[in-house]
C-alpha positions, -999 to 999 in steps of 0.1 A, spaced: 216 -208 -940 248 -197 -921 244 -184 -887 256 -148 -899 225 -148 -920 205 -156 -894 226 -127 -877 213 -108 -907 173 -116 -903 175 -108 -862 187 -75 -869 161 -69 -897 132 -77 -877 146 -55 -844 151 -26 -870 123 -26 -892 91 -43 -871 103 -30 -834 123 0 -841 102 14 -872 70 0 -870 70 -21 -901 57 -53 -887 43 -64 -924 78 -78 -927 65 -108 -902 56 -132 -925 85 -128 -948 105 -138 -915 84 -161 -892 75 -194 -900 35 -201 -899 40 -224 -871 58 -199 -854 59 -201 -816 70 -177 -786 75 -184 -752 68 -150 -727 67 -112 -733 74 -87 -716 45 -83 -695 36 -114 -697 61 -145 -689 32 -169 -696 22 -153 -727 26 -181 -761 22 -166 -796 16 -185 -825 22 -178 -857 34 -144 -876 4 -122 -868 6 -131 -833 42 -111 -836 26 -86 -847 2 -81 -829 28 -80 -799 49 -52 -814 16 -31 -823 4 -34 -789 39 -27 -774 45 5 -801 7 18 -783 24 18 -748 57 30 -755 55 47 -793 92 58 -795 102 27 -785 135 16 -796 158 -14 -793 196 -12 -793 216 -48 -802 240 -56 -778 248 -85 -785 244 -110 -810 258 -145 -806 244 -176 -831 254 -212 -833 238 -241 -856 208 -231 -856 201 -204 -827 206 -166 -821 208 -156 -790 202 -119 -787 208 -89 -760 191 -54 -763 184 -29 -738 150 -15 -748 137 23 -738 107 40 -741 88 62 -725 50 48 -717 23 71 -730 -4 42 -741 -20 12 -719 5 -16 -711 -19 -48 -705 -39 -28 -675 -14 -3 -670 -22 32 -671 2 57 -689 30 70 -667 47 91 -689 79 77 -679 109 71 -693 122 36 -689 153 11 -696 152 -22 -697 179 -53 -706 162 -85 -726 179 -119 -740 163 -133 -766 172 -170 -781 153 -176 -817 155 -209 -834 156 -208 -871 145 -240 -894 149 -237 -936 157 -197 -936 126 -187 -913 123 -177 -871 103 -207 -857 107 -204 -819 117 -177 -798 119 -179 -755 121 -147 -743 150 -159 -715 157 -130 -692 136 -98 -684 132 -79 -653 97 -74 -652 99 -60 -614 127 -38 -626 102 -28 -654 74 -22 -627 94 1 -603 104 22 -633 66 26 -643 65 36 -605 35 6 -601 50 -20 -584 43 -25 -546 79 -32 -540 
């Protein structure tokens, strides 16, 4: 599989599962012994598998429903994609304890996924701003 291909499948699953809410297209996408490293809200957080994914962008589509993910940047080589987005949505559902806000927030992600014969196996969520993220919820004590 060529890395523009793998290009292809990124931008799939960002339009269809995060953008549009069609996570069924998971396990035409993930490998079964799928694994991620961090979320959002929680660096420590390891999913395994294709319904684990899901799961994540169900629960994330709860706290922010119009959640929407614009590509910035897509760079691949062998047999990674490395991916930029800024991410907004406004938080009207429980984030992992938090309350709703109501507000409106922006944040920048980078992304690296590791494919193996045509399917995502490992993704490490490599830079988020969670304090950034916290602030513009207005619930950080910084």
């Amino acid at each position: 599989m060529s890395t523009q291909e793998h290009k292809a499948i990124i931008r799939r699953w960002i339009e269809e599962a995060w953008n549009r809410g069609n996570v069924d297209i998971a396990s035409e996408i993930y490998a079964p012994h799928y694994i991620a490293k961090g979320s959002v809200a929680n660096p420590d957080e390891e999913l395994h598998g294709p319904e684990a994914i899901k799961q994540l962008v169900l629960r994330s589509r709860v706290a922010f429903p119009d959640i929407h993910f614009t590509i910035d940047d897509l760079i691949a080589e062998e047999d990674k994609v490395v991916g930029v987005f800024t991410i907004r949505g406004t938080h009207t559902g429980s984030l992992d304890g938090i309350a709703p806000t109501g507000k409106r927030v922006i944040i920048i992600a980078v992304d690296v996924w590791r494919f193996a014969e045509g399917k995502i196996v490992e993704r490490c969520l490599a830079s988020i701003d969670r304090l950034d993220l916290l602030r513009q919820l207005g619930v950080s004590p910084f």
